[in-house]
C-alpha positions in Angstrom: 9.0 10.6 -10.6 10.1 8.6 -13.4 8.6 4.7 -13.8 9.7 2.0 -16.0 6.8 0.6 -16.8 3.1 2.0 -18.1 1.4 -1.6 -18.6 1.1 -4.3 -16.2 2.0 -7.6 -15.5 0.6 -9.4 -18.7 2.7 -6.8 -20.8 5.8 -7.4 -19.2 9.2 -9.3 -20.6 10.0 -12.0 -19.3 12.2 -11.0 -15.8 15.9 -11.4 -16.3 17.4 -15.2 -15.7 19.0 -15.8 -12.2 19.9 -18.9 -12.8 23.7 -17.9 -13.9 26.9 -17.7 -12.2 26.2 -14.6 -10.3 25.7 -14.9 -6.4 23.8 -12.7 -3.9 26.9 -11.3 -2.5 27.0 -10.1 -6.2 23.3 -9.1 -6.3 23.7 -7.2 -2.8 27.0 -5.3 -4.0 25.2 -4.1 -7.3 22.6 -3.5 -5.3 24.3 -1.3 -2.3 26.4 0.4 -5.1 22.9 1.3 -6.5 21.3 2.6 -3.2 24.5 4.7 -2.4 24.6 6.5 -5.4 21.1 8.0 -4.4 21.8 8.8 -0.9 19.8 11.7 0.7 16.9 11.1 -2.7 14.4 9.4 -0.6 12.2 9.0 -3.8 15.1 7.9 -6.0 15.9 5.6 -3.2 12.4 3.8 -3.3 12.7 3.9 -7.1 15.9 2.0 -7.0 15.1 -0.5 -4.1 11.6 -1.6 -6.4 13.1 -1.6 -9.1 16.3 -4.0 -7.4 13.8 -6.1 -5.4 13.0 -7.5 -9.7 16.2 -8.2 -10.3 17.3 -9.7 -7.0 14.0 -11.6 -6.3 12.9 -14.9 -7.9 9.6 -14.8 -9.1 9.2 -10.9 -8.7 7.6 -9.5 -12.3 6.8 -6.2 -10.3 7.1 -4.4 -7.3 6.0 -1.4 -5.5 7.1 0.5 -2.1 4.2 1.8 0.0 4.0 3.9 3.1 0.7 3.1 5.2 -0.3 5.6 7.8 -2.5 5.3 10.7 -3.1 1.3 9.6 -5.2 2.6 6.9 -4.4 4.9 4.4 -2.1 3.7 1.9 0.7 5.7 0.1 2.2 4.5 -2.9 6.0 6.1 -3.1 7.6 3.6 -5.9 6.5 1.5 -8.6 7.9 -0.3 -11.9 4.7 -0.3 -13.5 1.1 1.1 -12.8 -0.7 -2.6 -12.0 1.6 -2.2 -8.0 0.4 1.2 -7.8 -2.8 0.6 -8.8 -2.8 -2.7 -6.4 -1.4 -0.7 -3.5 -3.9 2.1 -3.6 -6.6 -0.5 -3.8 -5.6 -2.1 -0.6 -6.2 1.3 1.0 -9.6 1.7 -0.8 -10.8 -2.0 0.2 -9.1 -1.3 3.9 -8.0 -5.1 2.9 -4.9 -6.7 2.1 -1.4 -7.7 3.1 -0.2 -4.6 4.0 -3.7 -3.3 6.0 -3.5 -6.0 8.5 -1.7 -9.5 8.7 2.1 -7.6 7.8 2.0 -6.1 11.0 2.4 -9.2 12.1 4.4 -10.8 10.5 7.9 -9.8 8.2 6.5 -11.7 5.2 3.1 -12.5 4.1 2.8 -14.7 0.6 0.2 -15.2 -1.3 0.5 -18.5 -3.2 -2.7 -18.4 -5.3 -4.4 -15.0 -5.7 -8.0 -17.5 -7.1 -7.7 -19.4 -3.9 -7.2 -16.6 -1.3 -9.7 -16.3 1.5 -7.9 -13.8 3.9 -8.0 -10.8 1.9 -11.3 -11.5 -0.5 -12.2 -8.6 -2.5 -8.9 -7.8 -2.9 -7.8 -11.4 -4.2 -10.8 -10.9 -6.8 -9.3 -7.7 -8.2 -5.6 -8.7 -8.2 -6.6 -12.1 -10.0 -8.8 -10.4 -12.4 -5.8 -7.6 -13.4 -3.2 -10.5 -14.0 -1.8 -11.5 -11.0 -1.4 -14.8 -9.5 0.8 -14.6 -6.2 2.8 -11.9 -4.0 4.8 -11.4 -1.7 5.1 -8.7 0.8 7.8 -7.8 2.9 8.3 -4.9 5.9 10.6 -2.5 5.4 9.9 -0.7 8.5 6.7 -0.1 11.5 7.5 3.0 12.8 3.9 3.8 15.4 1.1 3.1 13.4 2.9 3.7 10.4 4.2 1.0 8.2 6.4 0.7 5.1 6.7 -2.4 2.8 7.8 -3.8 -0.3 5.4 -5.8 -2.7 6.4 -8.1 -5.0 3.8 -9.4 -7.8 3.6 -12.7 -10.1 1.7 -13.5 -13.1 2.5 -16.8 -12.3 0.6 -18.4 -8.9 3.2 -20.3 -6.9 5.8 -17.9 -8.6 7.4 -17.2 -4.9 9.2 -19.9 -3.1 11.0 -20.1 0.9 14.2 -19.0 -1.5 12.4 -16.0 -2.7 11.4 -15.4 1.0 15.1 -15.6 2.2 16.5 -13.4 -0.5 14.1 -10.9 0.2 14.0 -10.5 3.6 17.9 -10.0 3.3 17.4 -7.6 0.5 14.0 -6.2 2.8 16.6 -5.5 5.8 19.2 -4.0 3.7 16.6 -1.6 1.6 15.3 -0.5 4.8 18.7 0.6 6.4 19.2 2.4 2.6 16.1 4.1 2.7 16.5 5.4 6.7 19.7 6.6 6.0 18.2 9.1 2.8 15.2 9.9 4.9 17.7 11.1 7.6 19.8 12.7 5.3 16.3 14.1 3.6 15.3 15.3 6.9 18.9 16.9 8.4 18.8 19.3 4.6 15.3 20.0 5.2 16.5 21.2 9.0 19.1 23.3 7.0 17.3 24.6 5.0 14.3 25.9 7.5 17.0 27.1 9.8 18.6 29.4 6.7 14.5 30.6 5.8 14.4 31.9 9.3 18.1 33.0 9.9 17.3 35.2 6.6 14.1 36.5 7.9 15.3 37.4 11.0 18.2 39.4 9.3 15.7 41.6 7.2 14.3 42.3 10.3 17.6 43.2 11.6 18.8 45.7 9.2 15.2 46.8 8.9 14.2 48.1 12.1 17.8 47.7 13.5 16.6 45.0 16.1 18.4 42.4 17.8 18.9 38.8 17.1 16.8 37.5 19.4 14.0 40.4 19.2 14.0 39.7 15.9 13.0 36.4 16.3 10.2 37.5 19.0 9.0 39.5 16.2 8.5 36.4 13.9 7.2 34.0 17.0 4.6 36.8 17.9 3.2 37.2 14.3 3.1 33.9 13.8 1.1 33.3 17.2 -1.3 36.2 16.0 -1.5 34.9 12.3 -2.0 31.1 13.8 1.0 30.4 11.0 4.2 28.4 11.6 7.5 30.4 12.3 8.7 28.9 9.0 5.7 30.2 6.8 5.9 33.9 8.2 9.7 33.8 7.8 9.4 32.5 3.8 6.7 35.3 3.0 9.2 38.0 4.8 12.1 35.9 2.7 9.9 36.0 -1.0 8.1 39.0 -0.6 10.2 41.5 1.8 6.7 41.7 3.9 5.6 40.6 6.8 2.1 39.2 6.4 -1.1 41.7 8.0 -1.4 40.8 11.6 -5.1 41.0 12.9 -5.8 43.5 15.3 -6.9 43.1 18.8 -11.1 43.3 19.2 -10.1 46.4 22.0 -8.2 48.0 18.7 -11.0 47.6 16.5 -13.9 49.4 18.8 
């Protein structure tokens, strides 16, 4: 994946001036038109909402869109620079943060004044001393005990008013129905294309031993339950390779 950045926050220009005649209606439609461009690219979609979230955000310098599994382990997916990646994945090392525990509680967690921060210690130590002086953290979904979220980061502290909060919550909302709508689309072609592995697997099969449909398919199922392998994986060697992959033989077949 492609990122704009390679520095961090001190490195950065300064973040393009909102202060014009341009509305968020405006700042929504650019940003929709962006987000529907890359339909069905879940990690083009991330790439664009972070990389939006700047630009529609006051106060955001960066931004970064994680995945957190299990309340724990942290997955950076998108990032404008390496200083949210970095920040992300350390959140995950430290098991601290605003994504590890409070934003499961709450849509938006601020942090006003990364030097004065007491929640989240260690990690308000190692943001301040890469450059950063507030954040902002939004959900963009809790799906389970998995979470997804959008973090925005400030040199500045007090960079992120209750306007920045407003505007991206509504941005927040509308990234997450963007980026459920690719991951469904992601997931539907991924269907597809498991369903065409196996449906070309099974004819092989077919003209191969001149089986059946469905015994072909018994024929997969059974090595797979024998080879303690998925369907899928048995049917791509067969696919790649025109073999099927050595079945172990029963302990009354070896003596």
């Amino acid at each position: 994946m492609a990122h704009e950045q390679a520095g961090g926050l001190p490195g950065r220009r300064r973040p393009p001036d909102r202060s014009g005649t341009q509305n968020l209606g405006e700042v929504m439609g650019v940003v929709a038109r962006s987000l529907q461009e890359r339909h069905g690219d879940v990690e083009a979609t991330l790439q664009a909402i972070s990389a939006a979230a700047v630009v529609s955000v006051q106060g955001a310098e960066d931004c970064g869109v994680i995945y957190v599994r299990a309340r724990r382990h942290v997955e950076p997916r998108a990032w404008t620079s390496d200083l949210p990646r970095e920040l992300d994945e350390l959140q995950g090392g430290l098991a601290e943060g605003p994504c590890m525990d409070a934003v499961w509680d709450h849509h938006v967690v601020r942090v006003d004044d990364m030097t004065t921060e007491l929640r989240w210690p260690r990690f308000a130590r190692e943001a301040g001393r890469r450059g950063v002086g507030s954040m902002l953290s939004f959900h963009l979904f809790v799906a389970g005990d998995n979470l997804g979220a959008l973090n925005m980061y400030a040199r500045s502290p007090g960079a992120f008013t209750e306007e920045s909060e407003n505007i991206g919550l509504l941005f927040a909302s509308h990234a997450a129905v963007a980026l459920a709508g690719a991951q469904h689309e992601e997931h539907l072609r991924t269907a597809m294309d498991n369903r065409d592995v196996i449906g070309q697997a099974k004819g092989i099969l077919m003209e191969r031993h001149k089986l059946t449909a469905d015994h072909a398919f018994t024929v997969l199922v059974e090595v797979s339950s024998r080879t303690n392998r998925r369907v899928l994986d048995i049917a791509r060697e067969l696919t790649d390779t025109g073999a099927m992959p050595p079945v172990p033989q029963p302990r009354s077949a070896r003596t």
